[in-house]
ROVOVEX-26790 format. One line per 2 residues: number of its first residue (from 1); their letters; for each residue x, y, z of N, C-alpha, C, O. Coordinates in steps of 0.2 Angstrom, whole numbers, plus 2048, in hexadecimal, padded with zeros to 3 digits. Layout:
<rs>
NUM	a	X,Y,Z,X,Y,Z,X,Y,Z,X,Y,Z; ...
</rs>
This chain:
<rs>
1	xx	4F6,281,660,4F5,27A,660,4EE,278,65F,4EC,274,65B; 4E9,27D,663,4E1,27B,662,4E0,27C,65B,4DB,279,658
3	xx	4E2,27F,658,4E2,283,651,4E2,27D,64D,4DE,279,64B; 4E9,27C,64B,4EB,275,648,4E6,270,648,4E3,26E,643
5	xx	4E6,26D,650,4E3,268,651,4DC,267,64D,4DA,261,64B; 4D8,26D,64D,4D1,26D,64A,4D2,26F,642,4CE,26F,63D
7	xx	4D7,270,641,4D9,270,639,4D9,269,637,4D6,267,633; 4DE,265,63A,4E0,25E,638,4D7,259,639,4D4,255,636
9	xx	4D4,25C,63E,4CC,258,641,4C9,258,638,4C6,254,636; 4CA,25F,635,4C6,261,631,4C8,260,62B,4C4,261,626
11	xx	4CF,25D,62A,4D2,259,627,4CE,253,624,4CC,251,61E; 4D0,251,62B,4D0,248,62B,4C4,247,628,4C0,243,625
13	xx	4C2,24C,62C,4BA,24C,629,4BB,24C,624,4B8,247,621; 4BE,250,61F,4BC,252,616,4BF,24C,613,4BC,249,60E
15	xx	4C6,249,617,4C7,244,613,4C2,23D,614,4C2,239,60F; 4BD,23D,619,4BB,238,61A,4B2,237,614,4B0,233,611
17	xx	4B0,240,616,4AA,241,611,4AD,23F,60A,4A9,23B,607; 4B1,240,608,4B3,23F,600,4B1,236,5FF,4AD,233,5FC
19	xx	4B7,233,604,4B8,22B,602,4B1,229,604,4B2,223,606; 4AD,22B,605,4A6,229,608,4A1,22B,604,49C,228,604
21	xx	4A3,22F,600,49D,232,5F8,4A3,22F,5F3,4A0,22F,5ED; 4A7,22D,5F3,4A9,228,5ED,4A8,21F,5EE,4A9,21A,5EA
23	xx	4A7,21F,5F5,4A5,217,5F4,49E,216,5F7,49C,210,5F9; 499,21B,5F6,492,21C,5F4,491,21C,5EC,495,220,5E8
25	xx	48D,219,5EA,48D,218,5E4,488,21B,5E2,484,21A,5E6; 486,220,5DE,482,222,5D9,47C,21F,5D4,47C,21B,5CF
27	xx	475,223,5D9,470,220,5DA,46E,226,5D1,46E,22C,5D1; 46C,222,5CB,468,224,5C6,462,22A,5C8,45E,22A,5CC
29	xx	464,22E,5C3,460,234,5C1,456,231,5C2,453,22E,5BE; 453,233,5C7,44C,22E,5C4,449,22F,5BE,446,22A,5BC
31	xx	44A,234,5B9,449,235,5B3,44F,22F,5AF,44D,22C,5A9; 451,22E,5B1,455,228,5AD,451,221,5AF,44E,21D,5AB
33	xx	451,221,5B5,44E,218,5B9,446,21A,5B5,442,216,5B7; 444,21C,5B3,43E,21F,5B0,43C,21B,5A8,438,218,5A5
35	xx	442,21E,5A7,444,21D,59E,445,215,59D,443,211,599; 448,213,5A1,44B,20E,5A1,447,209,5A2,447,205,59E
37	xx	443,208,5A7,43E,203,5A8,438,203,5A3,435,1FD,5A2; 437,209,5A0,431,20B,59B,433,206,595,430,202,593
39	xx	43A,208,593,43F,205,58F,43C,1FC,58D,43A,1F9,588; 43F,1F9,594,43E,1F3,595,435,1F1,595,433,1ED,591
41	xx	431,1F4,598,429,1F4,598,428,1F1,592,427,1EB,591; 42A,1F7,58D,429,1F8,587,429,1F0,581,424,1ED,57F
43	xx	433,1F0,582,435,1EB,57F,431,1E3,580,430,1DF,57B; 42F,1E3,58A,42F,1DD,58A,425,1DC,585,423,1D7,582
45	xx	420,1E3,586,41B,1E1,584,41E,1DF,57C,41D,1D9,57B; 421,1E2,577,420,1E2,572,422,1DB,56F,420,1D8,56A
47	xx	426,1D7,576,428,1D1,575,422,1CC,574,422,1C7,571; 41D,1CC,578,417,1C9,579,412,1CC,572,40E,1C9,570
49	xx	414,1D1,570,40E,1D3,56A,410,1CF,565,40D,1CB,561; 417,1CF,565,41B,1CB,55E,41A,1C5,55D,41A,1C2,558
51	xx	419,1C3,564,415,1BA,564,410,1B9,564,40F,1B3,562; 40B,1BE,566,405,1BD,564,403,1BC,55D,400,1B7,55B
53	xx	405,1C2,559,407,1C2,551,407,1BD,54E,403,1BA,54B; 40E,1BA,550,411,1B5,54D,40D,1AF,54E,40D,1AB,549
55	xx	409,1AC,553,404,1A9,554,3FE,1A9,550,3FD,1A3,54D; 3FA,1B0,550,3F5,1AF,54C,3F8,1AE,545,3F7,1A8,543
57	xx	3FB,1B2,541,3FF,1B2,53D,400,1AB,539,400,1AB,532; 402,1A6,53F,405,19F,53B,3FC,19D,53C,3FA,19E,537
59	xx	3F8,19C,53F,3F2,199,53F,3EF,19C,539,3EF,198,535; 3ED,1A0,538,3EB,1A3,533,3ED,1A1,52E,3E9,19F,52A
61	xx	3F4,1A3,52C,3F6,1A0,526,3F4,199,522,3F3,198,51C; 3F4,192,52A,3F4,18D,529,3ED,18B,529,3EC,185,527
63	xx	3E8,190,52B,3E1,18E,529,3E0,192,522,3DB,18E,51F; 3E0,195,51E,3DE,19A,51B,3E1,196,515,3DD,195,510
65	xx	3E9,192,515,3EB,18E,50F,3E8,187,511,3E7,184,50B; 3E6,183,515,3E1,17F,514,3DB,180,513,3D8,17A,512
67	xx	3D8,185,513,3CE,185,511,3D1,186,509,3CE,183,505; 3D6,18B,507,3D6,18C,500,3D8,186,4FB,3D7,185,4F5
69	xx	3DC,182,501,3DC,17A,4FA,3D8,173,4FB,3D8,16D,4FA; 3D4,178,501,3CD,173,501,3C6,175,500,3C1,173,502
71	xx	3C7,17B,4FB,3BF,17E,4FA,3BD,17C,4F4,3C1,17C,4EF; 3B8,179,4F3,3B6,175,4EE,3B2,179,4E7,3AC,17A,4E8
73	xx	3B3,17C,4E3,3B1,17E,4DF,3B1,17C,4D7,3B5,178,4D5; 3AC,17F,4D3,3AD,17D,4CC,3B2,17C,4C8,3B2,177,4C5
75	xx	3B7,183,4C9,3C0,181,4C6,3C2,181,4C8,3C0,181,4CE; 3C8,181,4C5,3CF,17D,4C9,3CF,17F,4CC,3CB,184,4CD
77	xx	3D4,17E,4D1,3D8,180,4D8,3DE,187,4D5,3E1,187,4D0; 3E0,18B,4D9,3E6,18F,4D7,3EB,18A,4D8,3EB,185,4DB
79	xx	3F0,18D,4D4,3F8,189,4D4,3FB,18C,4DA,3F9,190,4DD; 401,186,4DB,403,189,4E6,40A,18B,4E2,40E,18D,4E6
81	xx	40B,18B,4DD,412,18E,4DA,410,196,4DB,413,19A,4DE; 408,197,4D7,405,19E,4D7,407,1A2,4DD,40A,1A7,4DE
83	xx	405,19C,4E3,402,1A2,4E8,40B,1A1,4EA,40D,1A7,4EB; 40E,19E,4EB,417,19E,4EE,41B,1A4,4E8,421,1A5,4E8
85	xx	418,1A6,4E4,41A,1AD,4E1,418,1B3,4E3,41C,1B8,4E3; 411,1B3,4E5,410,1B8,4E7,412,1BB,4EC,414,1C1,4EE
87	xx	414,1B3,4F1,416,1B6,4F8,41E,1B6,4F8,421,1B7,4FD; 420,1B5,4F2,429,1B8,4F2,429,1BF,4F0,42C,1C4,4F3
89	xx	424,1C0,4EA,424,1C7,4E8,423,1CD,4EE,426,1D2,4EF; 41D,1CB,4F2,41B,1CE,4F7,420,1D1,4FE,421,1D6,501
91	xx	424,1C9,4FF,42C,1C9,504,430,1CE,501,433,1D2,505; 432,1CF,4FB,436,1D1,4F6,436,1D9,4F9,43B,1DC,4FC
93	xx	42D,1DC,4F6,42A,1E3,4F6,42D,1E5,4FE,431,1EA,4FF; 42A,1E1,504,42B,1E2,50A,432,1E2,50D,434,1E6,512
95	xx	436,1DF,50B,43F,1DF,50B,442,1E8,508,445,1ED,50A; 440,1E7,503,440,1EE,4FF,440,1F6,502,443,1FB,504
97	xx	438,1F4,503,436,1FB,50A,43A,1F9,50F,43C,1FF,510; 43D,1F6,514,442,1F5,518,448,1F9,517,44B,1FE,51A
99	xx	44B,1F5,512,452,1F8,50F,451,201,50C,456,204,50C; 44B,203,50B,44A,20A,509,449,20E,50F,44D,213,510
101	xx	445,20C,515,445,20F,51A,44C,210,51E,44E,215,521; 450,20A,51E,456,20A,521,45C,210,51E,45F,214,521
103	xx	45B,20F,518,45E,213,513,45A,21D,515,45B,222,511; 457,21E,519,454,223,51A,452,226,513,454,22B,510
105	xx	44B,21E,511,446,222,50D,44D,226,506,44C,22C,505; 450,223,504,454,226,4FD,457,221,4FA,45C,21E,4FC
107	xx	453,222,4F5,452,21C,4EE,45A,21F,4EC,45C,219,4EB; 45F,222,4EA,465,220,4EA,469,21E,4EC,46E,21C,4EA
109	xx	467,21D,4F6,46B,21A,4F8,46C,212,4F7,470,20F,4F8; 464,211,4F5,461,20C,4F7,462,207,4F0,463,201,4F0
111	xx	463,20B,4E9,465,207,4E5,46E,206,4E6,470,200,4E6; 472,20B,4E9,479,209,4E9,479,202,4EE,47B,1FD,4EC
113	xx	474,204,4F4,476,1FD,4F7,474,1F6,4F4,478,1F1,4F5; 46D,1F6,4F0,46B,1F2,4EC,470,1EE,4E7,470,1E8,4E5
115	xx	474,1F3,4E4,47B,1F2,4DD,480,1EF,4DF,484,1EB,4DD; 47F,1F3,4E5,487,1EF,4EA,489,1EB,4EB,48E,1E8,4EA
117	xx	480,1E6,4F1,482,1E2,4F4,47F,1DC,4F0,482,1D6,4F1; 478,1DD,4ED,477,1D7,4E8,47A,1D7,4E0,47A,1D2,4DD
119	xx	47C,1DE,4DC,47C,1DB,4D5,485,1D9,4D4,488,1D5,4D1; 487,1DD,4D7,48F,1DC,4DA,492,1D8,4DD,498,1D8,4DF
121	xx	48D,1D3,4DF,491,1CD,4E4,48D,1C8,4E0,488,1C6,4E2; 490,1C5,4DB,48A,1BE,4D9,48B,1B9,4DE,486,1B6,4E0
123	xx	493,1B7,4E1,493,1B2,4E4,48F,1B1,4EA,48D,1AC,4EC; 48E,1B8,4EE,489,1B6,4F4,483,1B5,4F0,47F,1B0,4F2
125	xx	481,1B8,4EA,47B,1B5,4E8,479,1AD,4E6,474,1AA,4E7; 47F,1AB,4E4,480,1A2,4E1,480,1A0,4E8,47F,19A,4E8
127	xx	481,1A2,4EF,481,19E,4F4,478,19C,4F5,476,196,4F6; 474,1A0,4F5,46C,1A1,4F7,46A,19B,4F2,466,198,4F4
129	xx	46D,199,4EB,469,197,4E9,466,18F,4EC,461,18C,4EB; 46D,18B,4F0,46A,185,4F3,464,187,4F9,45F,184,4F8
131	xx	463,18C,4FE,45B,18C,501,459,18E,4FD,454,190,500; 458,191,4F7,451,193,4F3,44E,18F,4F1,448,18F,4F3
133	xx	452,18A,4EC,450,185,4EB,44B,17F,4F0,446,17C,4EE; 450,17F,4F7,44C,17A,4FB,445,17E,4FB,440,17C,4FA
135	xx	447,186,4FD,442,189,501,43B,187,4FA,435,188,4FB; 43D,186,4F6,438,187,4EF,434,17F,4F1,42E,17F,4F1
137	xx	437,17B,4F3,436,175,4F3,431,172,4F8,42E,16D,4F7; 432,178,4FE,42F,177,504,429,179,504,424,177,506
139	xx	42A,180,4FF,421,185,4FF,41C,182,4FE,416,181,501; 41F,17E,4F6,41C,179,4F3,418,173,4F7,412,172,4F6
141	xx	41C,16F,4FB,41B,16A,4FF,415,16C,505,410,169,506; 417,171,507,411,173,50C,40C,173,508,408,170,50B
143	xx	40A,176,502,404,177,4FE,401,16F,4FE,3FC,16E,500; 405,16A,4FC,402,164,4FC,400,161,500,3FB,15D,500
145	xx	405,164,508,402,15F,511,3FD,163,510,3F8,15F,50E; 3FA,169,510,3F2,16C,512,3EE,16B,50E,3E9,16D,510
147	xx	3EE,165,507,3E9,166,503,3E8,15C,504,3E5,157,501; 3EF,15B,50B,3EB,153,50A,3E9,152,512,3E5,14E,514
149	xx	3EC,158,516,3EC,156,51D,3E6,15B,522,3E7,161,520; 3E2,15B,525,3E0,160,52A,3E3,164,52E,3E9,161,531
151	xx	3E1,16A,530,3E7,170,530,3EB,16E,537,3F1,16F,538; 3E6,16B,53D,3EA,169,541,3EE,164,541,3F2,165,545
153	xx	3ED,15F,53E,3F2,15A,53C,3F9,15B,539,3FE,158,53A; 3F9,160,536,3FD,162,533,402,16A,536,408,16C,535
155	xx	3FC,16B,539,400,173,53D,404,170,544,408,174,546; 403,16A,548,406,165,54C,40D,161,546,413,161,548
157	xx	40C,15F,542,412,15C,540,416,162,53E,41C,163,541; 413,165,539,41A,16B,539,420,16C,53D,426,16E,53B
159	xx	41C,16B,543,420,16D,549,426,16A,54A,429,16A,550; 428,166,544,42F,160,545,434,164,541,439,162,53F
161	xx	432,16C,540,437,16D,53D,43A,170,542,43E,174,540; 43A,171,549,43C,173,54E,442,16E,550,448,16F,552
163	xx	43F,167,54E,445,161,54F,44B,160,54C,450,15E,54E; 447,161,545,44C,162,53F,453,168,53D,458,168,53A
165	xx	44F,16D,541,452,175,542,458,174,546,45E,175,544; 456,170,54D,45C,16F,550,461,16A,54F,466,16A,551
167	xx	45F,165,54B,465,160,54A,467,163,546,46D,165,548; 466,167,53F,46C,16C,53D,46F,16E,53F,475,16F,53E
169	xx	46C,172,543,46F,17A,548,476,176,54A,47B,177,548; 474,170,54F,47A,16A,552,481,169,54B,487,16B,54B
171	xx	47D,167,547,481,163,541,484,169,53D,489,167,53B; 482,16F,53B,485,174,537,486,178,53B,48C,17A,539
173	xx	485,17B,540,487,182,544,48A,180,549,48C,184,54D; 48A,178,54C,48E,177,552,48C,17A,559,490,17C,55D
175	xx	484,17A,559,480,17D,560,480,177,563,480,171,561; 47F,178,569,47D,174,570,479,176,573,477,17B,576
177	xx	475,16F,573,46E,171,578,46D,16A,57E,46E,164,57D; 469,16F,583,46D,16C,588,464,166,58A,45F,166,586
179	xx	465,163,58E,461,15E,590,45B,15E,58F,457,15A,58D; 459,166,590,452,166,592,450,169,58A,44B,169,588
181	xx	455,16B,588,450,16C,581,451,164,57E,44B,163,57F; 454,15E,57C,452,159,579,44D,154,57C,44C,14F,57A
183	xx	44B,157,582,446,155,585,440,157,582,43C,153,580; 441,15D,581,439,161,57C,43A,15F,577,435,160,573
185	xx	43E,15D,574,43F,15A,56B,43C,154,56E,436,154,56E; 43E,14F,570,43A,14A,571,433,149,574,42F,144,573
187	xx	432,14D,577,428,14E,579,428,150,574,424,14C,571; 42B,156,56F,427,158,567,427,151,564,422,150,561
189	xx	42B,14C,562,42B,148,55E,423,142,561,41F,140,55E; 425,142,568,41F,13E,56C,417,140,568,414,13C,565
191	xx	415,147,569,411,14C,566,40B,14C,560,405,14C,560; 412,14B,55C,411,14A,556,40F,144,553,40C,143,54E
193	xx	414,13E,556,412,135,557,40A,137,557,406,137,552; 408,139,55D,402,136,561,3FC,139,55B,3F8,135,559
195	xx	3FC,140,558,3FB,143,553,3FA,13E,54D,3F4,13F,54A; 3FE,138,54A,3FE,135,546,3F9,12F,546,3F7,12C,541
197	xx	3F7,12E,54E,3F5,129,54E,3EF,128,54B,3EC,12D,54A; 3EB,121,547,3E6,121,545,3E0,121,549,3DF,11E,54E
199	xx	3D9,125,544,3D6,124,549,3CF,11F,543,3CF,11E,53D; 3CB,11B,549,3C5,116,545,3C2,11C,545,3C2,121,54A
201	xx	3BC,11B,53B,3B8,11D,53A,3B5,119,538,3B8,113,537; 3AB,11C,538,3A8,116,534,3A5,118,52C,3A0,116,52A
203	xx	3A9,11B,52A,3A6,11D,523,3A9,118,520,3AC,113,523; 3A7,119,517,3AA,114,514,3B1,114,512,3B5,118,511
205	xx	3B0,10A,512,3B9,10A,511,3BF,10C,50D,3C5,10B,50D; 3B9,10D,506,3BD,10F,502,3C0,116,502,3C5,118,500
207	xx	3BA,11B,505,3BE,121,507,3C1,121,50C,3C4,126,50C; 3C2,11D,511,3C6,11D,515,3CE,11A,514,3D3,11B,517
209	xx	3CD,116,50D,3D4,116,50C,3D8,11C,507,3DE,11D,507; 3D2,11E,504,3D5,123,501,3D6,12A,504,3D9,12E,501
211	xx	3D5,12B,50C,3D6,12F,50F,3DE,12D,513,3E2,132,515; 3DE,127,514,3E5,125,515,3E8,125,513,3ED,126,517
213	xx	3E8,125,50C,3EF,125,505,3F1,12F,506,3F6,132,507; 3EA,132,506,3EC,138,509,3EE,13A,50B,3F3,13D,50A
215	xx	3EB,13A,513,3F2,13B,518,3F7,139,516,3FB,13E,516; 3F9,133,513,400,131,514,406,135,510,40C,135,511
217	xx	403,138,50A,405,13B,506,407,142,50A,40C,145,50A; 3FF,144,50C,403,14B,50E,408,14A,514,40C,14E,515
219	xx	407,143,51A,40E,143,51F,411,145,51D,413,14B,520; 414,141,516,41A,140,510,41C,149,50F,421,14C,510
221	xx	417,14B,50D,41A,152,50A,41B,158,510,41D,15E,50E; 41A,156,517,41B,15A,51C,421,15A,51E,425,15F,51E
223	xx	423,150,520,427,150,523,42E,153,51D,434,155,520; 42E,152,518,432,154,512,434,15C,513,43A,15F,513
225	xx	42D,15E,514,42D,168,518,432,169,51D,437,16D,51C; 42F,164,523,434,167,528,43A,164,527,43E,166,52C
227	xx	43D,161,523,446,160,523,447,164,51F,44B,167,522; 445,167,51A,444,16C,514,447,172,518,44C,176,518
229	xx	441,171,51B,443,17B,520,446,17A,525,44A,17F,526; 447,174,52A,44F,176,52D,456,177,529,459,17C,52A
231	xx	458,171,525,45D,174,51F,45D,17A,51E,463,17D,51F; 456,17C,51C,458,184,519,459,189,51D,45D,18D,51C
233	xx	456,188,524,454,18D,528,45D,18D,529,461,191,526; 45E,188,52D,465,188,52E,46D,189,52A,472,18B,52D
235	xx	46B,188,523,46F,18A,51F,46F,192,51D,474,194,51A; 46A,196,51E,468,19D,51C,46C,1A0,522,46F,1A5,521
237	xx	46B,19D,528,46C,1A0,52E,475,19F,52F,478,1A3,532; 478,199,52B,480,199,52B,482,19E,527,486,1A2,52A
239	xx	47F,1A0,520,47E,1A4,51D,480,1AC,520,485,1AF,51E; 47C,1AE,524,479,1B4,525,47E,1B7,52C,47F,1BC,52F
241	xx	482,1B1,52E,489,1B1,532,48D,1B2,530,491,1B5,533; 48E,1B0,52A,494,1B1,527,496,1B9,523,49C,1BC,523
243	xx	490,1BA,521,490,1C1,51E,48D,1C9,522,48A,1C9,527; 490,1CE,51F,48B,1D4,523,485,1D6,51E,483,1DB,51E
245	xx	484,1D2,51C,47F,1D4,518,479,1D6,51C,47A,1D2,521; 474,1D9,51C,46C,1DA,520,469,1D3,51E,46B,1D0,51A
247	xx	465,1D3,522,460,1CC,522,45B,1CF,51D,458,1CB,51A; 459,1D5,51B,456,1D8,516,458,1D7,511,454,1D4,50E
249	xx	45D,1D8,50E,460,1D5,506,462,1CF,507,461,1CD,501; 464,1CB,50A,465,1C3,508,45C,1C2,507,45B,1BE,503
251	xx	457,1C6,50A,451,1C1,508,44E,1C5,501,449,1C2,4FF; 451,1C9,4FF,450,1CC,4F8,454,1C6,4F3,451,1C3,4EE
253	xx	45B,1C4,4F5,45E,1C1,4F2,45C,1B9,4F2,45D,1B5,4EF; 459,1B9,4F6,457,1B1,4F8,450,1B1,4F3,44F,1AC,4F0
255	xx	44C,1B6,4F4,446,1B6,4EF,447,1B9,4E7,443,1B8,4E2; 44D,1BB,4E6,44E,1BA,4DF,44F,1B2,4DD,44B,1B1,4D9
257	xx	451,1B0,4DE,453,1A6,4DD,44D,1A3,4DD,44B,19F,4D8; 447,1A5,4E3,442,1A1,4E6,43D,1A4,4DF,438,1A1,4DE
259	xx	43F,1AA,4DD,439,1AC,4D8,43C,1A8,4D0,437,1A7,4CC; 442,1A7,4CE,444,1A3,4C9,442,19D,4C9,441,19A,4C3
261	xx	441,198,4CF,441,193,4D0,439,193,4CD,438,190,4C8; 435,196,4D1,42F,196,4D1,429,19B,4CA,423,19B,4CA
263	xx	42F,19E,4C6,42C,1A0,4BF,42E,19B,4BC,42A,19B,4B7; 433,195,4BC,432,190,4B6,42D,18B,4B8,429,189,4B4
265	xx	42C,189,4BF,427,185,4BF,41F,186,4BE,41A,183,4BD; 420,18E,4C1,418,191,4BF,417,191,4B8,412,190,4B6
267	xx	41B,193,4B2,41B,194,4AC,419,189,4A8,413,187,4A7; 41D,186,4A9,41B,180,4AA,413,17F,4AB,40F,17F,4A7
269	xx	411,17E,4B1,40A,17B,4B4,404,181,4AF,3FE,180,4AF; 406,189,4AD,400,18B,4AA,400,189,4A4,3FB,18B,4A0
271	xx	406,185,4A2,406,183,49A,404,17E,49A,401,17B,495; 406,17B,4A0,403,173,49E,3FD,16F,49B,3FD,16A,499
273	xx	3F8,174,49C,3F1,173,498,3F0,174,492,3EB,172,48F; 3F6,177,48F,3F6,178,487,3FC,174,485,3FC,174,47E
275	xx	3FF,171,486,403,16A,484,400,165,485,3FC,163,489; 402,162,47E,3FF,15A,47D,404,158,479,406,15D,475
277	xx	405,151,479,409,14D,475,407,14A,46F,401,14A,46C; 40E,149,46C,409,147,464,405,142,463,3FF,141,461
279	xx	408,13F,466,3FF,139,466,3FA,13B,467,3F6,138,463; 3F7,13F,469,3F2,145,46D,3EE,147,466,3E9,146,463
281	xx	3F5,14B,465,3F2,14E,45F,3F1,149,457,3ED,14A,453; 3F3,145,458,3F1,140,452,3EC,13E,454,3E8,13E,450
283	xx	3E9,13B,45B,3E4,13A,45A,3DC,13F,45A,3D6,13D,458; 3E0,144,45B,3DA,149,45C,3D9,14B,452,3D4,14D,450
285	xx	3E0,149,44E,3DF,14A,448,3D9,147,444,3D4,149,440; 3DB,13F,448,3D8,13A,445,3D0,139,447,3CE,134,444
</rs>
C-alpha cells in the first residue's frame, strides 16, 4: 500500500510539473531578442536618415532652380523643357538599374520583363498617358513660380499640394481623415494666407508694380502646380492599386509619355528662333 501510495504521489507531481512548463510560456533565445531589436534600431534610424535626405534634397533642389532662373548673364537662359528631360532621362536610367538589380543583375531577364510588362500591354501604357501629361504641365509650371517668386515664398506655398493631395485622396480613393488632420490643412492654408500677405517697400513704384504683376503670375503658376500634382499624385497612386506592376516600371512608363510630350515641345522652342513669317521675310527682302 506504502508502495502504491508513493507511486500515485509521484504520479500526481509529473502531472503537475508538465501542466506548469506548458503554461509557462517561452522566454526567446537572447540571440534572437538580440537580432530583433538591432533589427528595429536599425529600421527606425534609417527612417530619420530618409527624412533628413528628403529634406535637404527638396531644399536644395528649390534653391539651386531658383539661383539658375535668376542668374543674370549675357545669354539666354536654358529652356526648363531642357532641364524636365534631362531629369526624365536621368529617373528612366535609375528605374532601369532597379529593375536589373531585382532581376539579379541579368539583362535577359530584365529585357523579358521589360517586353512583357510595357511593350505587351499598350493599354496600361495608354492609362499613364493622362498624369504624364499633367505631370508635364506641372514641371513646367514650377520653372515659372521660381523664375517670378522667391524660394521661400514659393517652397511655403507649394505646401498646398498637401491640401490638394488630400481632397483627392477623399474624392477618388474614398480615404477618411479624421479631425485633427483637417485641422493641419486648415493651419496649412492659414500659412500660406499670412505668406501672401503684402509687404510696403520704398523703392520705386514702377518697379514695385512690376514686381506685383510677378508675383502674381508666379502665385498663378504654383497654385496651378499643386492641383496639377495632387490630381496626378493621386491618379498614379489609383493606378499602382489597381495593377501588379512594380512602381519601377510604371515610372519607366510614365517617363516614356513625359519624354514625348517633352521632345515636341523642346524641338518647338529650339526652332523657334529660326521661324519667321512671311511678312518677315518680305520685309527683310525689301
Amino acid at each position: 500500500m506504502k508502495a502504491s501510495g508513493r507511486c500515485l504521489n509521484l504520479e500526481i507531481k509529473d502531472k503537475r510539473m508538465r501542466t506548469a512548463s506548458l503554461q509557462t510560456p517561452q522566454m526567446p533565445e537572447s540571440g534572437d531578442g538580440v537580432e530583433h531589436s538591432s533589427t528595429m534600431a536599425l529600421s527606425s534610424r534609417l527612417k530619420y536618415v530618409s527624412l533628413g535626405v528628403l529634406v535637404l534634397q527638396t531644399t536644395l533642389l528649390v534653391l539651386t532652380m531658383r539661383y539658375s532662373r535668376t542668374l543674370k548673364e549675357n545669354g539666354p537662359r536654358y529652356l526648363a523643357s531642357s532641364a524636365v528631360v534631362s531629369a526624365e532621362v536621368l529617373k528612366i536610367f535609375m528605374c532601369t538599374l532597379l529593375i536589373f538589380s531585382e532581376n539579379n543583375f541579368s539583362l535577359t531577364a530584365m529585357y523579358e520583363l521589360l517586353n512583357k510588362e510595357i511593350l505587351n500591354k499598350p493599354v496600361e501604357l495608354v492609362k499613364l498617358a493622362v498624369p504624364a501629361g499633367i505631370y508635364t504641365l506641372q514641371n513646367n509650371l514650377l520653372y515659372v513660380a521660381l523664375s517670378n517668386l522667391d524660394a521661400a515664398t514659393y517652397q511655403v506655398t507649394y505646401q498646398l499640394k498637401i491640401l490638394t493631395t488630400a481632397l483627392f485622396s477623399v474624392s477618388m480613393l474614398g480615404k477618411k481623415l479624421g479631425s485633427y488632420q483637417w485641422l493641419s490643412l486648415l493651419f496649412l492654408m492659414a500659412g500660406v494666407t499670412l505668406v501672401q500677405l503684402p509687404v510696403e517697400s520704398l523703392g520705386d513704384s514702377e518697379q514695385n508694380v512690376m514686381s506685383a504683376s510677378s508675383q502674381f503670375v508666379g502665385l498663378i503658376a504654383v497654385l496651378m502646380a499643386c492641383v496639377s500634382s495632387g490630381f496626378a499624385g493621386v491618379y498614379f497612386e489609383k493606378i499602382l492599386k489597381e495593377t501588379s506592376q512594380s512602381l519601377w516600371l510604371r515610372n519607366i512608363q510614365l517617363g516614356e509619355w513625359l519624354y514625348l510630350h517633352l521632345y515636341d515641345r523642346l524641338s518647338e522652342e529650339c526652332m523657334a528662333p529660326y521661324k519667321q513669317t512671311f511678312s518677315q521675310k518680305v520685309m527683310q527682302f525689301l
